[in-house]
C-alpha positions, 0 to 999 in steps of 0.5 A: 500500500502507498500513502500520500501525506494529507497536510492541513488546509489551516496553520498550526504553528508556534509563536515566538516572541521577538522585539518588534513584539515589545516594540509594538506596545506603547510605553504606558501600555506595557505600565499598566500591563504590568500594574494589572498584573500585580493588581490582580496577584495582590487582589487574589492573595487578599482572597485566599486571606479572607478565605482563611479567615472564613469571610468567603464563603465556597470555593476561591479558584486563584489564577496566581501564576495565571496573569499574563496570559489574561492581562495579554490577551485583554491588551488585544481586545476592545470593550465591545468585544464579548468573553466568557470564562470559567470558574477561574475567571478573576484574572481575565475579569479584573483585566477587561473591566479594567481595560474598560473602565481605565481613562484614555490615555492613563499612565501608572508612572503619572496618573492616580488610580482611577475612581472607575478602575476602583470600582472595578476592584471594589464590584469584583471583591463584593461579587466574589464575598455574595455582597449586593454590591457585586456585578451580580448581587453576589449571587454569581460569587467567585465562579459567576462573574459577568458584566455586559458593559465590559464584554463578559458575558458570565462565566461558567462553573460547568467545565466546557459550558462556557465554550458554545456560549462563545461561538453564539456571541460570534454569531450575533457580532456576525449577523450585524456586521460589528467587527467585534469578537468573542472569545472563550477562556477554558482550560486543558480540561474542558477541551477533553469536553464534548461541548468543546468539539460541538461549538468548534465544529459549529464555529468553523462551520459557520466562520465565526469570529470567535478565540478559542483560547485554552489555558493549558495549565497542565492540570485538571484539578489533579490529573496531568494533561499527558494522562488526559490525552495522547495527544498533549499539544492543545492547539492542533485539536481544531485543525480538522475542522478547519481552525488555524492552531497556535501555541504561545509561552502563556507565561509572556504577556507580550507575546500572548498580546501579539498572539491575539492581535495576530488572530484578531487580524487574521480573522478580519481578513479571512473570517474563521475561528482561531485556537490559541493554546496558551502553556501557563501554569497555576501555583496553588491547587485547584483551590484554596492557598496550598501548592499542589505539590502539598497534595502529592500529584505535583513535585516541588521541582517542577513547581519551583521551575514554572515560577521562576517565569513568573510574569509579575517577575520576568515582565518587570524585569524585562521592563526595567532591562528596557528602560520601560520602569525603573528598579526603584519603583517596583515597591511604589507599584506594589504599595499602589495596588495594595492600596486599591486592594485594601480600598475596597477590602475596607468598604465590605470588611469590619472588625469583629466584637469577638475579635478577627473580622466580618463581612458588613452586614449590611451589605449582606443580600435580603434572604426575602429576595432569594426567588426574586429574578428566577424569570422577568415580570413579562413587562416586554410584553406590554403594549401586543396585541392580545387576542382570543379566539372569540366567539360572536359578542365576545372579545376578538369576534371581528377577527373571528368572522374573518378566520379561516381554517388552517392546519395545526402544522401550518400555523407553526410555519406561519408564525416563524415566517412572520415573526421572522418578518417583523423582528431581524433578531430572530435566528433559527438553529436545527437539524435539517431545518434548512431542507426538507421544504421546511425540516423534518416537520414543516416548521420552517416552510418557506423560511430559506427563501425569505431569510437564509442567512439567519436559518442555520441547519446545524449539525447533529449536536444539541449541545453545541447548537443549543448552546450557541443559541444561548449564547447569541441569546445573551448577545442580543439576538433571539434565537429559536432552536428545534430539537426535533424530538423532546428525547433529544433535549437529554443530549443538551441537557447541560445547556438547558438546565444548568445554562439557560434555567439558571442564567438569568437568577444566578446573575442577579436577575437582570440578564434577559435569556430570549431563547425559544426551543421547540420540540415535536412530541410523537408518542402514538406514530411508532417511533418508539422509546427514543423518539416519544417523550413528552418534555414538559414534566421534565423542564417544570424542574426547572423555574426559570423556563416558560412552557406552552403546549397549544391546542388550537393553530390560533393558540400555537400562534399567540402562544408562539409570538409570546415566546419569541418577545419573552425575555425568560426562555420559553418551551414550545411542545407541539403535539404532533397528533394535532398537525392535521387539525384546523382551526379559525386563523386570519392569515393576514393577520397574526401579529398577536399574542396569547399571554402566558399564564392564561387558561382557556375553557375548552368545554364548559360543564359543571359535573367536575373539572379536567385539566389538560394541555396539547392533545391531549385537550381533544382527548379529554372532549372526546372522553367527555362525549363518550361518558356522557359526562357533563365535564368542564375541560381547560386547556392549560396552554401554559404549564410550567408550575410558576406560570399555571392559571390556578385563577381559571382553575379555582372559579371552574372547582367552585363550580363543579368540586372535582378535579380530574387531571388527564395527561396522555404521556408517560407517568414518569415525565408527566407534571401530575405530581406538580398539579397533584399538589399544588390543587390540594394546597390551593382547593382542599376546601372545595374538593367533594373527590379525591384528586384523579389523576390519568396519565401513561404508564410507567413505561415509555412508548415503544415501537409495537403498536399494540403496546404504544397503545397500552403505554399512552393514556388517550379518551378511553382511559381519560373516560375511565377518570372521568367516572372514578372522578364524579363516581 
């Protein structure tokens, strides 16, 4: 056999550092380079101090031995460009709030530190004790640190959860054309993540202006790179998905800024990602203030070797040797940004009675907010167009009398179409959504025609892209993801429940999170135990989502318009039992909401209540029908357990005292046990019956038909409630 050598179409290539690097840098930028870094040494020696004095309060990650990759790197990058980070983030955080908050033209040799550059220190310490004078309430603390007008976007405490984040802030910056850049900060550990492989892939694919930048600091807590890979060279891992690779002395400040502004340049000329591997090494353990050779998986040799390239020693060495500073002055800076550093200490620390020190308790966040920004208060709704499917005399009668029928599954093509039309933030990602006349389900008909640029058939990774998605979300756009079955939501279950359930909360609240998902149920069309679950149950764990289930095409369509201006994230779960029914819809005339949190009577009665949702609302009249039972059935519409109309439900039990729950799906993922409990709470008083509750079986679907039947619950068994309810 003959082989031919393949080579790469992308360089992978090593930075070394030369004069014309340092020549580059203006004198006063080479000064507060190196005055961040010492700043940022002393504010994280401050930590581990009042770490041993049990005034911080969790984990203190230092990234002592870290700076220079972070203070270089920032020296590249502007204010409107986005970052993220990982739960070792001070360093690249205190660098690019200061780069922001730094007046032009301020020079250490000359100039006092700046109130603003104060602030910075002052905001950051008070994050990082859980004080409410931190960027996020102190509820971020020292893993979660985000401020949008610096351009960090939040880190991230997931190893590799940050990463796709990244590539959906670059592809906001793409679609309006800014300039700007992201870049994500991770370590050799997270590249060993799936999350990683996903958003690079998705970030080549779509030549996006991202930095991949791993800090290869040669350790995942404990274990060695080389026990991590057979591979330890970092930078080569993006070459087969077309990201140039660069390797670079992360312990050179310089040379990382010259890095950076290399592929900052590169990418502007030829628009793809770069992967910058930055060799650069923490002095301490993982956390806390011991070296790692204390724990025994480090030696003290190699240990002593890494810090004899300490930047806070070798940069002001290299300072000095060019005339840049002066040896006497080392101690000037140091007591400079000891000052800075004890300033704000001082604000949020005071002597104790018993003796040591406490944090200010008047500083401390009220225990009375702990639920407060778990989601908005749905004021961007205000001002639409609400409307109902009106009967004559009642509200939305005129847009009634000019309905027409439309398929369920139309309606959902409709509402993406328009809603695309009237707001150019709306993006959508999923498999296949590109072909197909629409995608695997019609959802996206005719939308490729209309807006192909913002229509992104993805890869086969909902992690990657629903993590992209979020991402772009947090960056201003407002993105749709399909996940073409509930099932697969379990394949991006870090990016839906740790990300977008929590970002908004742990913050502080503030950050809007405008994400749509969307997902097909198809229990009942024999596609079996992988491709039938119903999500609902599933995402109710988690407050921060919104979640829908319409019934009728003018529902879907409220319910969809709702979603796409929410600034929670929102769940969308369309049955596709109802894809071929119709209802009245004005196809001219869309551009209206069903607010979330409203139920509707689907059928009034007065022998006992149902509550149901999706199609399970048909199945429920139909069961009525059957029985001859005069049952009351709400269609939930919204489900999600903070968003239920328990209003609606309350009139309905005054009038008929009994509660029927009907669920088709199985017992497992349903939301019985929410509403279950939460009725008894709200409705003891009035219950004449035991609560019912009628759902599937335990099992989940599977291909045989006889025994899908049997796993669902459908009219016949909703009939069997119905009896035992009023019975």
């Amino acid at each position: 056999m003959k082989t031919v050598e393949l080579k790469p179409e992308v360089p992978w290539s090593r930075a070394v550092a030369t004069e014309a690097d340092w020549k580059a840098i203006p004198a006063p930028e080479l000064r507060r380079m190196i005055e961040q870094i010492l700043l940022i040494r002393r504010f994280e020696e401050n930590l581990l101090d009042l770490g041993t004095e049990g005034l911080l309060h969790g984990p203190a990650h230092a990234s002592i031995g870290q700076e220079g990759a972070a203070v270089g790197c920032m020296a590249a990058l502007q204010s409107a460009d986005k970052i993220n980070g990982t739960h070792r983030m001070h360093h690249q955080f205190l660098a690019k709030a200061l780069n922001h908050a730094t007046p032009a033209g301020y020079d250490p040799a000359a100039d006092a530190f700046a109130p603003a550059m104060q602030d910075v220190v002052y905001r950051t310490l008070a994050e990082i004790l859980g004080l409410t004078p931190g960027y996020g309430g102190g509820r971020g603390g020292s893993m979660h640190l985000k401020c949008d007008d610096c351009g960090v976007l939040g880190s991230n405490a997931i190893v590799g959860g940050n990463i796709p984040h990244a590539a959906g802030y670059a592809l906001a910056e793409k679609l309006r054309a800014s300039g700007n850049v992201a870049v994500a900060f991770f370590g050799d550990g997270a590249m060993q993540n799936g999350a990683a492989y996903e958003a690079m892939n998705l970030a080549g694919l779509y030549r996006l202006p991202v930095i991949f930048f791993c800090e290869n600091n040669l350790y995942a807590v404990s274990t060695h790179v080389r026990e991590q890979t057979a591979e330890p060279r970092l930078s080569g891992r993006g070459i087969a998905l077309g990201i140039p690779g660069l390797s670079v002395d992360g312990m050179n400040p310089v040379l990382v800024r010259a890095a950076v502004a290399r592929a900052r340049q590169a990418m502007a000329e030829e628009p793809r990602p770069w992967l910058i591997e930055a060799e650069t090494y923490r002095f301490l353990h993982q956390s806390g203030p011991l070296p790692g050779s204390a724990f025994g998986y480090r030696d003290k040799d190699e240990e002593a070797a890494w810090r004899a390239r300490d930047p806070a020693v070798q940069m002001w060495a290299q300072l000095v040797e060019r005339g840049i500073v002066q040896a006497a002055e080392r101690p000037r800076y140091e007591e400079r940004v000891a000052a800075a550093v004890q300033a704000a200490t001082a604000r949020l620390v005071e002597a104790a009675a018993g003796g040591g020190r406490r944090l200010l308790p008047a500083l401390w966040p009220r225990a009375e907010t702990v639920e407060q920004g778990i989601r908005g208060d749905l004021s961007e709704l205000a001002g639409s167009n609400v409307r109902e499917q009106g009967e004559p005399g009642e509200p939305g009668a005129a847009a009634a009398a000019a309905a027409a029928p439309m398929k369920f599954v139309d309606a959902i093509s409709l509402a993406a179409r328009e809603a695309m039309k009237r707001d150019e933030r709306i993006v959508i990602l999923g498999e296949d959504v590109h072909h197909l006349r629409g995608g695997t389900a019609g959802a996206t008909k005719g939308i490729a025609e209309l807006f192909p640029a913002r229509l992104l058939g993805t890869p086969i990774c909902e992690n990657g892209f629903t993590g992209l998605a979020l991402g772009a979300a947090l960056n201003g756009l407002r993105p749709i993801v399909e996940i073409m079955y509930p099932d697969f939501a379990l394949g991006a279950a870090d990016q839906l429940f740790n990300q977008a359930a929590k970002v908004r909360h742990m913050f502080g609240g503030a950050a809007a999170v405008p994400l749509v998902v969307r997902s097909r149920v198809s229990a009942g069309s024999g596609y079996g135990s992988q491709h039938s679950m119903d999500a609902v149950g599933l995402f109710a764990q988690y407050p921060g989502w919104r979640i829908v289930v319409p019934a009728t095409p003018h529902d879907y369509i409220g319910l969809f318009n709702a979603a796409v201006r929410c600034d929670d994230p929102v769940l969308i779960i369309e049955h596709q039992s109802l894809f071929q029914t119709a209802g009245p819809v004005t196809a001219d005339d869309v551009d209206y909401i069903v607010p979330f949190g409203r139920a509707r009577i689907a059928r009034a009665g007065t022998a006992c209540t149902v509550l149901a949702y999706g199609g399970g609302v048909l199945e429920a009249q139909a069961a009525a029908e059957a029985t001859g039972i005069d049952a009351e059935i709400i269609d939930l519409r919204t489900v999600d357990p903070l968003g239920l109309d328990w209003d609606t439900v309350g009139r309905s039990l005054a009038r008929t005292h009994r509660l029927l729950i009907a669920e088709e799906t199985a017992r497992g993922t349903s939301l019985g046990a929410h509403l279950v409990r939460r009725a008894q709470e709200l409705f003891f008083d009035e219950l004449d019956h035991e609560i019912v509750h009628t759902s599937g079986t335990h099992s989940s679907p599977v291909v045989s038909k006889v025994l899908e039947r049997a796993a669902l619950a459908r009219r016949e068994e909703f009939a069997a409630g119905l009896r035992a309810v009023v019975a």
